[in-house]
C-alpha positions as CSV (number, residue, x, y, z in Angstrom):
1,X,-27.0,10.7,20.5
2,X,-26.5,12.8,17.3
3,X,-25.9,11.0,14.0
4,X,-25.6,12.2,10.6
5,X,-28.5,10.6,7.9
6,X,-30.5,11.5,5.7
7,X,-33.5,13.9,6.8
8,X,-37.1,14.6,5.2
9,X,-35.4,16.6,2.0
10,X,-32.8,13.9,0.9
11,X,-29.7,16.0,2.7
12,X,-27.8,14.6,5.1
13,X,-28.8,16.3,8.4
14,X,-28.0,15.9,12.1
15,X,-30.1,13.5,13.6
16,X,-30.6,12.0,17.4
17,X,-31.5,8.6,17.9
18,X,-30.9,6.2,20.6
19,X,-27.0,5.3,22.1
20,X,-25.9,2.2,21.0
21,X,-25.1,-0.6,23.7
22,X,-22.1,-2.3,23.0
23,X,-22.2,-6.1,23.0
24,X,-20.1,-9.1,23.8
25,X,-17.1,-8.2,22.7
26,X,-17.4,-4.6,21.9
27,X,-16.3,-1.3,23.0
28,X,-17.9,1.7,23.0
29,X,-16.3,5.0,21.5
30,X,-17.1,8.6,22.3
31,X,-16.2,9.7,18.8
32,X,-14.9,13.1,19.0
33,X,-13.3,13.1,15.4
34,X,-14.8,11.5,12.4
35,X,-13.1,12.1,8.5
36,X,-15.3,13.0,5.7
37,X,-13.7,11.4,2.6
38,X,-15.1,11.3,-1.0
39,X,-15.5,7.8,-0.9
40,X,-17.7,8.7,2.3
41,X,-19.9,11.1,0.1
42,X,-20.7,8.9,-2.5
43,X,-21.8,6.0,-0.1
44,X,-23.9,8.3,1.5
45,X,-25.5,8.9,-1.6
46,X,-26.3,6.1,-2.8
47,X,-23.6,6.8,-5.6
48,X,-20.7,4.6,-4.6
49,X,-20.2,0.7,-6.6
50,X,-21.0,-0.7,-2.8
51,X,-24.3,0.4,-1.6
52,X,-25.2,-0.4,1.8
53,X,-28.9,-1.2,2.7
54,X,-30.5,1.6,4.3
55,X,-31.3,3.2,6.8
56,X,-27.3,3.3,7.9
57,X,-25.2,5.4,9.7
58,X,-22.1,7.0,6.8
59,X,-18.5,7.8,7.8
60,X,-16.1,5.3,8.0
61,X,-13.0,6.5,10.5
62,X,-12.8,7.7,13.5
63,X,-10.5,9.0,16.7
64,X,-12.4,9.2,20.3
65,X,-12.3,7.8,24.0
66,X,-13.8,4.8,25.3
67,X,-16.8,4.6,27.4
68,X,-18.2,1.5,27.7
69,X,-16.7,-2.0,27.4
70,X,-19.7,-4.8,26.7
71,X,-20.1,-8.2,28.5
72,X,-17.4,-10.8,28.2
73,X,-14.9,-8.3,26.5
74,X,-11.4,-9.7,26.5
75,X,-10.1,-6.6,26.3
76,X,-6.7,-4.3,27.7
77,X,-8.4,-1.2,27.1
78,X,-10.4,0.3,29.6
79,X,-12.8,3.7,29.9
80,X,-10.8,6.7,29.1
81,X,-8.5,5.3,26.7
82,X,-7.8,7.6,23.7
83,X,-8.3,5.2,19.9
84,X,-9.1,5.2,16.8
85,X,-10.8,2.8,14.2
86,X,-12.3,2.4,11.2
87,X,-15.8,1.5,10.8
88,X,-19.3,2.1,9.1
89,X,-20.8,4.6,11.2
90,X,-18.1,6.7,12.2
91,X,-20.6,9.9,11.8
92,X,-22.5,9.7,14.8
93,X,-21.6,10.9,18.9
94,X,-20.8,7.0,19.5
95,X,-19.8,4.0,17.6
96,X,-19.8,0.4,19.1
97,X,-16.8,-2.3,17.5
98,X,-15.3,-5.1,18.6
99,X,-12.4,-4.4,20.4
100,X,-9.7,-6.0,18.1
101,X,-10.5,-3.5,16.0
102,X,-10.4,-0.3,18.5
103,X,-6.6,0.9,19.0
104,X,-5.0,2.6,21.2
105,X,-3.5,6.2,20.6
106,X,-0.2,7.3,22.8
107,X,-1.6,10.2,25.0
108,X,-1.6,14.0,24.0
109,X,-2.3,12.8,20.3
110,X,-4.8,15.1,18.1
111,X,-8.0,13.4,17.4
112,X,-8.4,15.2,14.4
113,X,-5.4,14.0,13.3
114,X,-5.3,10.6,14.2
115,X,-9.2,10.3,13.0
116,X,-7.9,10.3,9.6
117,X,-4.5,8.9,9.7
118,X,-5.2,5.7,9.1
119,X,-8.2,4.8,6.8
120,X,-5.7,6.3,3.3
121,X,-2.7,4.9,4.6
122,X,-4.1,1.6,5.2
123,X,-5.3,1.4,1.5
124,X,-2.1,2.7,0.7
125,X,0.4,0.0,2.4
126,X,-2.4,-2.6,1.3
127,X,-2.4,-1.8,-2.1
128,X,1.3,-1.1,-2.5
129,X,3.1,-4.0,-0.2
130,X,0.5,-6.6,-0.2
131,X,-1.3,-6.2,-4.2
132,X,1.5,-4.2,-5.4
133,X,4.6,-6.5,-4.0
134,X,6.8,-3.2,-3.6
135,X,10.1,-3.9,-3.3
136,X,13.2,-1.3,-2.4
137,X,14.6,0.6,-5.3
138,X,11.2,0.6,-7.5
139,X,10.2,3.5,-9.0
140,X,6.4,4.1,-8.4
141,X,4.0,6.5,-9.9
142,X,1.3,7.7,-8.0
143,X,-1.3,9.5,-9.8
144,X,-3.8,12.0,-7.9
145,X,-0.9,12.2,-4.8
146,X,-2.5,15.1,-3.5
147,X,-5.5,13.6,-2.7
148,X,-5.6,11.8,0.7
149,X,-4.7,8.5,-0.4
150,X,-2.4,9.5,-2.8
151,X,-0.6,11.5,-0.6
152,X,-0.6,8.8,1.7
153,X,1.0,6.6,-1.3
154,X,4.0,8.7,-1.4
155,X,4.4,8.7,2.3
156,X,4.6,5.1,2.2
157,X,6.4,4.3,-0.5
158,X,9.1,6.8,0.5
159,X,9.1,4.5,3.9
160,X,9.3,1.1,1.7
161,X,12.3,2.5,-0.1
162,X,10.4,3.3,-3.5
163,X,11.7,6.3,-5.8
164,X,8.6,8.3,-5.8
165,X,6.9,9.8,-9.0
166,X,4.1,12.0,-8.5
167,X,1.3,13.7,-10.3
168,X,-0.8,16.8,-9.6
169,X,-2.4,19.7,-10.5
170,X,-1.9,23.0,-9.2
171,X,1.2,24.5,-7.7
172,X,0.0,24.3,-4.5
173,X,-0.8,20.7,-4.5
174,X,3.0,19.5,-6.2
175,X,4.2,21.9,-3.3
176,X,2.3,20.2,-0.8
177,X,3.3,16.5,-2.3
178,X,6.8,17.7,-2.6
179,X,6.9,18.2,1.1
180,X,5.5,14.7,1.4
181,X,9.3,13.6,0.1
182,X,8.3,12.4,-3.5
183,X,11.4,12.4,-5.4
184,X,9.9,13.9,-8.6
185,X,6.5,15.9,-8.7
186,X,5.0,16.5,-12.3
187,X,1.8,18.7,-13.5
188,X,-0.8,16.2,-14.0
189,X,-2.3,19.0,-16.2
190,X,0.6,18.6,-18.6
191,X,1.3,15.9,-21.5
192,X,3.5,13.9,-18.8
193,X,3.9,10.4,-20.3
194,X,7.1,11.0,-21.9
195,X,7.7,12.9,-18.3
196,X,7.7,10.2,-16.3
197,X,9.2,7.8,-18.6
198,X,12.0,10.0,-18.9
199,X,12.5,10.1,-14.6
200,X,11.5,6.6,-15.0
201,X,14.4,5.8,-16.8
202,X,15.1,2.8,-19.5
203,X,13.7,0.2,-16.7
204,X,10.6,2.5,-16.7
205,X,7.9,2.6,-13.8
206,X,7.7,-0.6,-11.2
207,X,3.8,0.6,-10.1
208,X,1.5,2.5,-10.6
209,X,-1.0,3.6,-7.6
210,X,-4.1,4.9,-9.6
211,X,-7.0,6.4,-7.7
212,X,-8.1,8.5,-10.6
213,X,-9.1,6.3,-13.3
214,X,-10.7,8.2,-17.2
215,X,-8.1,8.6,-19.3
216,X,-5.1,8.8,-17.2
217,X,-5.7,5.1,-16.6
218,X,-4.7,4.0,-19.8
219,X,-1.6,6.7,-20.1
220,X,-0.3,5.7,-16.3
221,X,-0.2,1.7,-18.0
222,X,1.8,2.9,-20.9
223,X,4.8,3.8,-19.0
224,X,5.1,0.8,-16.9
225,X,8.2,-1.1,-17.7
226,X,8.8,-5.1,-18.1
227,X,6.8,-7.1,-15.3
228,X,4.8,-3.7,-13.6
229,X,1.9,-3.7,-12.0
230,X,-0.8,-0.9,-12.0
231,X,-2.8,-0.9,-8.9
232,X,-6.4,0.1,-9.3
233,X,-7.6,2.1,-6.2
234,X,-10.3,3.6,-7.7
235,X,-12.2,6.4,-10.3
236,X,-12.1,9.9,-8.6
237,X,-11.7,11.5,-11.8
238,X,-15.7,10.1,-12.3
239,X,-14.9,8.1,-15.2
240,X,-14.0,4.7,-15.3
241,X,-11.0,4.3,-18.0
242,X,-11.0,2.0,-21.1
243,X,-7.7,0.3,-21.3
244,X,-6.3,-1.6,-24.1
245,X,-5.5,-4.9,-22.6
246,X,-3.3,-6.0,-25.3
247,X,-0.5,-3.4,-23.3
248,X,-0.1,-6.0,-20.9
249,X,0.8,-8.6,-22.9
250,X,3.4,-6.7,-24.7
251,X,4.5,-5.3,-21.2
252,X,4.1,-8.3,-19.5
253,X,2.4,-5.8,-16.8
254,X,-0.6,-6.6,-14.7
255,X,-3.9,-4.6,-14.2
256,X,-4.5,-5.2,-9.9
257,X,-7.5,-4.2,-8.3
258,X,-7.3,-2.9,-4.5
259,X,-10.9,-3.3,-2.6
260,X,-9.7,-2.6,0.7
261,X,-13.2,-3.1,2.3
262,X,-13.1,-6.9,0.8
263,X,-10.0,-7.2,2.6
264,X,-11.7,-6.8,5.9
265,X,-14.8,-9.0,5.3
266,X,-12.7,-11.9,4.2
267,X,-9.1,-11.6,5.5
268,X,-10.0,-10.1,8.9
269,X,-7.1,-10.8,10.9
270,X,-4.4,-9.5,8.4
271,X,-6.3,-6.8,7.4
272,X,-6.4,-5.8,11.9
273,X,-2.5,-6.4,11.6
274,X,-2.4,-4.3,8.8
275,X,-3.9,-1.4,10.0
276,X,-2.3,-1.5,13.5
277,X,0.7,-1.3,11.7
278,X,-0.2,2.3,10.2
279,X,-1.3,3.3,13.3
280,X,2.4,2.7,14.7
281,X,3.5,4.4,12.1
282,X,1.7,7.3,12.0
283,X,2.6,7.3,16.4
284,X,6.0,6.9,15.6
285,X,5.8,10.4,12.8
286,X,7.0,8.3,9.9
287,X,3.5,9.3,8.2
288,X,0.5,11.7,8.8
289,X,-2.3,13.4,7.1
290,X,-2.6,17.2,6.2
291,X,-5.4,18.7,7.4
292,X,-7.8,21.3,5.4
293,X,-10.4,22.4,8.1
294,X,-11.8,20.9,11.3
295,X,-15.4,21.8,12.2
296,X,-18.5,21.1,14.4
297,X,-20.8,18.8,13.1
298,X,-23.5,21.3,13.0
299,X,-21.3,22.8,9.9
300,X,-21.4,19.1,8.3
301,X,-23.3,21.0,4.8
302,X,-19.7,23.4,4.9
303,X,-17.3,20.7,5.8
304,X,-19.0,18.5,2.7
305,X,-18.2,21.0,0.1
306,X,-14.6,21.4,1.6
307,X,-14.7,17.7,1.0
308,X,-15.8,18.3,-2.5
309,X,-13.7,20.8,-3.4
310,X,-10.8,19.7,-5.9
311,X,-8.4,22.8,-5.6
312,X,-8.5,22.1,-1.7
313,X,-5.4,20.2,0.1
314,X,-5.9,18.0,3.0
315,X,-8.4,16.0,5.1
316,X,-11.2,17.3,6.3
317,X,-12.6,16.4,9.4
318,X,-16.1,17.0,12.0
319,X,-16.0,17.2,15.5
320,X,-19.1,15.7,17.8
């Protein structure tokens, strides 16, 4: 089957190495959709603050049709079903996972799609309802909220009843967030503290949703009102931001971090329930990804800088 790795020069390359069998309990997927995130990039790099032993298998979500169930599989899905899943490996022609953690799609959906609607908006509704405690009526901030999980962050916290405040760069991308329903959209580019402390209001922000860290880390904390909580996703920006910790004390506010992929090791079972839940959601329409380009996986060099590109909107995504 092909797989993306590493090849002889240090690029990542299409590859073919041997189909995986699935075992006891396991499914088989023929992926026919895989998302290429940044997160994804670094990891595959050796670049990312978890490094997985090598030789591995990047990508981590993916949308495609079972083929294969393994031996004792308590399973109701059968060959020919249309899921998704996320997973280490999700580059490659087939992926083997157990099968509570392969879900079903409704039938006609787009793989492409559904491939990356649910890895963001699962680090989204974790961070936000389960780190964040978001209630109705808060107002959250959500830096980067063009990206793909910050755009997913708006989504969902239009859905939990948050007033949305959002952050981003170019016309384009506060069009594009706009259209996502936040409430307020403001040019990250700008001096916007005293911006979103005047939507804010005298209460002043609830949460903060911050998967840009540098400097805007410790500007996002300052206007968080009584009792907030920032919630740490993670350091796109490529700097990890010095804050003054004595902020929280005089705000009462708490610094959270958000490790999805801890969430999964030790809290399996919530974490499942979790994400089956943003797969109903995105089947029911209440969220769902923008897309930037969808290509072969022959094109993965082109489909990488896409990936790379800052000015771009939307997910980009490979096809096997």
């Amino acid at each position: 089957m092909q797989v993306l790795g590493y090849g002889p020069d240090d690029h990542i390359t299409v590859r073919d190495i041997a189909q995986p069998v699935p075992r006891a309990g396991e499914v088989r997927v023929r992926v026919q959709a895989s998302g290429i995130s940044y997160v994804d990039l670094l990891l595959a790099r050796g670049a990312y603050q978890v490094r997985p032993t090598p030789p591995f298998i990047p990508g981590s979500e993916y949308a495609g049709v079972v083929d294969a169930i393994g031996p004792d599989t308590e399973t109701g899905l059968v060959p020919g079903d249309l899921v998704c899943g996320t997973r280490q490996g999700a580059w490659a022609e087939y992926v083997c996972a157990p099968a509570s953690r392969v879900h079903e799609l409704p039938p006609g959906t787009d793989p492409a799609l559904a491939s990356v609607a649910t890895a963001s908006a699962y680090t989204a509704l974790y961070a936000l309802r389960e780190r964040g405690g978001i209630r109705a009526g808060d107002t959250l901030l959500v830096l980067g909220a063009a990206g793909a999980v910050g755009h997913a962050a708006v989504q969902i916290g239009k859905q939990l009843g948050a007033r949305v405040l959002a952050l981003a760069s170019t016309d384009a991308k506060r069009a594009a967030v706009r259209a996502a329903g936040a409430d307020a959209v403001i040019d990250s580019g700008s001096d916007w503290k005293d911006m979103v402390k005047r939507q804010a209001g005298p209460r002043g922000v609830d949460l903060v949703f911050d998967p840009v860290g540098g400097a805007a880390t410790d500007t996002a904390f300052r206007t968080l009102g009584w009792g907030g909580r920032h919630l740490m996703i993670g350091f796109a920006g490529g700097e990890i931001g010095a804050l003054k910790t004595n902020l929280s004390i005089v705000k009462g506010a708490a610094l959270v971090g958000v490790d999805v992929r801890q969430y999964g090791e030790r809290e399996p079972g919530r974490a499942d329930a979790l994400l089956r839940e943003c797969i109903r959601w995105f089947a029911e329409g209440r969220i769902c990804p923008v897309l930037r380009c969808v290509l072969p996986v022959a094109c993965f060099a082109q489909a990488a800088e896409h990936a790379q590109d800052r000015n771009g909107i939307g997910r980009v995504v490979i096809t096997f």
